[in-house]
C-alpha positions as CSV (number, residue, x, y, z in Angstrom):
1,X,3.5,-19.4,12.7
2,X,2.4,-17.5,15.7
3,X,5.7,-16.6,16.3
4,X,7.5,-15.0,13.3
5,X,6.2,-11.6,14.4
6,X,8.0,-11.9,17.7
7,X,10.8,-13.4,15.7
8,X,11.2,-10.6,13.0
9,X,11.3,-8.1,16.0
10,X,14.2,-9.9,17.3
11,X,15.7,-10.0,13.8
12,X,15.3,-6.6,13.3
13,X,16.2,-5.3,16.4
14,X,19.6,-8.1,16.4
15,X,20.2,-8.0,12.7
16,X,23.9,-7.7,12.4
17,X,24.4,-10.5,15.0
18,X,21.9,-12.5,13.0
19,X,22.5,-12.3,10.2
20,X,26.3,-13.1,11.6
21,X,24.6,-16.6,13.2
22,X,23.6,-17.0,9.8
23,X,26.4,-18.0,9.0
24,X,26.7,-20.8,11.5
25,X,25.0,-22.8,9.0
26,X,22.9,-24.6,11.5
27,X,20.7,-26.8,9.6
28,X,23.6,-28.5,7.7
29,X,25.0,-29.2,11.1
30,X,21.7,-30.9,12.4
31,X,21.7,-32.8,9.1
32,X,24.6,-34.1,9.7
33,X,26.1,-32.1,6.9
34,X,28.5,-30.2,9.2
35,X,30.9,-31.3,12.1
36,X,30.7,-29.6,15.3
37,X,34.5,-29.0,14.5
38,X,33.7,-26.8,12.0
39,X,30.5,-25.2,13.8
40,X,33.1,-24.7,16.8
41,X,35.6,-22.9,14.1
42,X,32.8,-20.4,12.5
43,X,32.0,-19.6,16.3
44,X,35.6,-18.2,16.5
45,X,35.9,-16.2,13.8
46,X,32.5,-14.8,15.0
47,X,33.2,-14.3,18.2
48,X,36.1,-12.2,16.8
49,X,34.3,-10.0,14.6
50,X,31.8,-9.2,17.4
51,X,34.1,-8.6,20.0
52,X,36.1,-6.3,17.9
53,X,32.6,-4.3,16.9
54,X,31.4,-4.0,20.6
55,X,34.5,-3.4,22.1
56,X,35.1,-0.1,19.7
57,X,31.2,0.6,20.0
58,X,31.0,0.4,23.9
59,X,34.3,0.3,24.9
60,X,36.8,2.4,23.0
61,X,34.4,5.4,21.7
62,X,33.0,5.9,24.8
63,X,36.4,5.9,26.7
64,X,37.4,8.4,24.3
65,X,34.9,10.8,25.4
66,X,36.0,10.9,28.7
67,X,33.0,12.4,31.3
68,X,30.8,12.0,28.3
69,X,31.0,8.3,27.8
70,X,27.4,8.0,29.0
71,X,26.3,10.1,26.0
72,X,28.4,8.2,23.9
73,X,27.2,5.0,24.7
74,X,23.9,5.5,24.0
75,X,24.1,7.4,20.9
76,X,26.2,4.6,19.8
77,X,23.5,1.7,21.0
78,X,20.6,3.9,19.3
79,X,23.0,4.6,16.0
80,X,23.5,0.6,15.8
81,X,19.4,0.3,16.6
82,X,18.3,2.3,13.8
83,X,21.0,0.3,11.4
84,X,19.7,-2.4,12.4
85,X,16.2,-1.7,11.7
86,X,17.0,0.1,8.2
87,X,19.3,-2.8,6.8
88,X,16.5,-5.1,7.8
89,X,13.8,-3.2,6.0
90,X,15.5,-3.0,2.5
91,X,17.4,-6.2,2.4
92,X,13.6,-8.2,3.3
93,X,12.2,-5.5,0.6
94,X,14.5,-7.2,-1.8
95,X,14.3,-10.6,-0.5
96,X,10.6,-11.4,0.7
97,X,8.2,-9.3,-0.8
98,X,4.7,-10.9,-2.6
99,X,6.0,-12.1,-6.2
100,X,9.7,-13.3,-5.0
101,X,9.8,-16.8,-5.9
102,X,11.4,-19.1,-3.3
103,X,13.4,-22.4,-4.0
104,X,13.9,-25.6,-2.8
105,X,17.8,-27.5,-3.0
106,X,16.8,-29.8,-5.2
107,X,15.5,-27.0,-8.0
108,X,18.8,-24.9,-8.2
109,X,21.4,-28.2,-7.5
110,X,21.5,-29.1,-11.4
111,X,20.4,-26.0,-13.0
112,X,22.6,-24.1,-16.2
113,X,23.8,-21.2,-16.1
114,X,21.5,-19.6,-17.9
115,X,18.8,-20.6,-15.4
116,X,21.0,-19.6,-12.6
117,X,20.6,-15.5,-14.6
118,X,17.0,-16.8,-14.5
119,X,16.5,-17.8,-10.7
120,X,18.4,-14.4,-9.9
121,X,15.2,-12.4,-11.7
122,X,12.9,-14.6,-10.2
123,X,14.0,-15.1,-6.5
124,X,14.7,-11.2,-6.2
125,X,12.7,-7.6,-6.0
126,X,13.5,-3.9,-6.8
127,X,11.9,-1.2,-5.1
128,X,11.4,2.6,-6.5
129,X,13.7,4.5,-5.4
130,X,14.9,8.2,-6.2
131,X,18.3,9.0,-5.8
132,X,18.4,9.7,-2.4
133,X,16.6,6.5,-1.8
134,X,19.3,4.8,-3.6
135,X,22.2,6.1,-2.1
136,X,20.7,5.4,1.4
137,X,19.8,1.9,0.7
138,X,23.3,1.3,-1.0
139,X,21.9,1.0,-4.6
140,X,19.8,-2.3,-2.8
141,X,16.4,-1.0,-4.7
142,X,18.4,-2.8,-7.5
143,X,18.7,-6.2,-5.9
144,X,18.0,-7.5,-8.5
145,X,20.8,-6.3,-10.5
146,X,22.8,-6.8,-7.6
147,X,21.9,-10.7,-7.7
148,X,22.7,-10.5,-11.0
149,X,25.8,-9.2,-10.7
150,X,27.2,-9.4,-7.3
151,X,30.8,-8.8,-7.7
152,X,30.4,-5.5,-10.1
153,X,32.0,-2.1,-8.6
154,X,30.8,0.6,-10.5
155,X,30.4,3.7,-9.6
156,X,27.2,4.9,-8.3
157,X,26.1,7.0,-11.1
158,X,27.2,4.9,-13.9
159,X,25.3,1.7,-11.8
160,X,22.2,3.2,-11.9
161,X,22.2,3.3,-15.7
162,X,24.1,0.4,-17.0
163,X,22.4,-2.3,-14.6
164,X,18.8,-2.1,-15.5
165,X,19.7,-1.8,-19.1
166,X,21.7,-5.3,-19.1
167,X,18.7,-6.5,-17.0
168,X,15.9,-5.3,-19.2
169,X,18.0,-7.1,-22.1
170,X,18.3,-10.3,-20.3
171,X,14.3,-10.3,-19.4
172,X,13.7,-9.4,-23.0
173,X,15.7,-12.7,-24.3
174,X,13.6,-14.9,-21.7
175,X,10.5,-13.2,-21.0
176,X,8.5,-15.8,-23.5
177,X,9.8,-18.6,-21.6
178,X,9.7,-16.9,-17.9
179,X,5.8,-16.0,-17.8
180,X,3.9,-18.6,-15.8
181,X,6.6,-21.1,-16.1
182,X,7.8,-23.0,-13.2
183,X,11.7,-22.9,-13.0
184,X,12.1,-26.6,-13.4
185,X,10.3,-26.5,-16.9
186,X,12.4,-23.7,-18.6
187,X,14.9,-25.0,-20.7
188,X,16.9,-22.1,-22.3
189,X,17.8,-23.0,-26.3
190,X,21.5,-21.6,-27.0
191,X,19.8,-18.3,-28.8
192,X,18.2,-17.7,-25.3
193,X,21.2,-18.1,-23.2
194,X,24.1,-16.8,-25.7
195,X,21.3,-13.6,-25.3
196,X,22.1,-13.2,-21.5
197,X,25.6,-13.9,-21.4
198,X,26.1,-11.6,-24.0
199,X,24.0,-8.7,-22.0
200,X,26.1,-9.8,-19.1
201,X,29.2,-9.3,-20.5
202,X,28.4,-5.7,-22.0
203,X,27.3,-4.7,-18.4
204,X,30.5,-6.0,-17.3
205,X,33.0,-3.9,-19.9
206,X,30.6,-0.8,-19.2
207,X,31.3,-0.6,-15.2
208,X,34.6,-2.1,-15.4
């Protein structure tokens, strides 16, 4: 479309408020899928967040400042501009890159668990990243991991290493039956998936 680079720029330059609009869940509400009841509630607790965020940004801080407020206001709106940009650029690194596989509803709505692991790999990108890189992107040059295992908390250092080592042994279980294969034609045989649950679960007792 002629427009997605105008709308990227937007996105970019607005990404915590989109990617808070996100959540309005839009399309489910056109569909019919969603009451303007609830649309109207998600709103609120929008509205909230946001007004807390820009009242401290260009409210509170500033006032605090006193005769500098000025100063502080814009430091503040270019601080949140270059946030903005940088969480952008990795998270659609990540997300969108040549090679990321995209879904449909109807592929994912019936799938096992161990094609869930595999739709994770698939759907999902890593980027090379030294350590600096990965501090400043929030380990995110490991989305994949992190789609793996969203709800892990390890430390940084002990992250780095035990996440690509459950991955690589997860990829090593299905890699005969990932190359070239759409994800609706995979079916994982218990060896296959007792594989990545098991690779899973060590990564899980290592950065618990």
């Amino acid at each position: 479309m002629i427009g997605n680079p105008v709308y990227n720029v937007l996105l970019g330059t607005l990404f915590e408020w989109g990617v808070a609009a996100h959540g309005l869940e839009t399309t489910k509400y056109r569909k019919g899928e969603k009451s303007m009841a609830e649309v109207k509630k998600d709103l609120r607790i929008i509205g909230k967040k946001v007004g807390k965020q820009v009242g401290k940004d260009y409210i509170i801080f500033p006032a605090l400042t006193g005769p500098n407020w000025k100063h502080t206001l814009g430091a503040n709106a270019v601080a949140n501009l270059i946030r903005n940009y940088w969480s952008y650029m990795v998270i659609f690194c990540g997300h969108f890159p040549d090679g990321a596989e995209k879904f449909t509803r109807e592929e994912f709505e019936k799938e096992t668990q161990a094609e869930w692991y595999l739709r994770q790999m698939l759907g999902s990108a890593n980027f090379h990243a030294g350590p600096l890189m990965a501090f400043m992107s929030g380990n995110l040059c490991y989305q994949i991991e992190h789609h793996l295992f969203p709800t892990c908390r390890a430390p940084l250092r002990r992250d780095r290493q035990a996440r690509p080592h459950a991955v690589r042994q997860i990829r090593s279980a299905l890699h005969d039956r990932i190359a070239g294969t759409p994800i609706l034609a995979v079916v994982l045989d218990d060896r296959e998936a007792g594989a990545a649950r098991q690779a899973v679960a060590r990564y899980r007792r290592r950065c618990s």
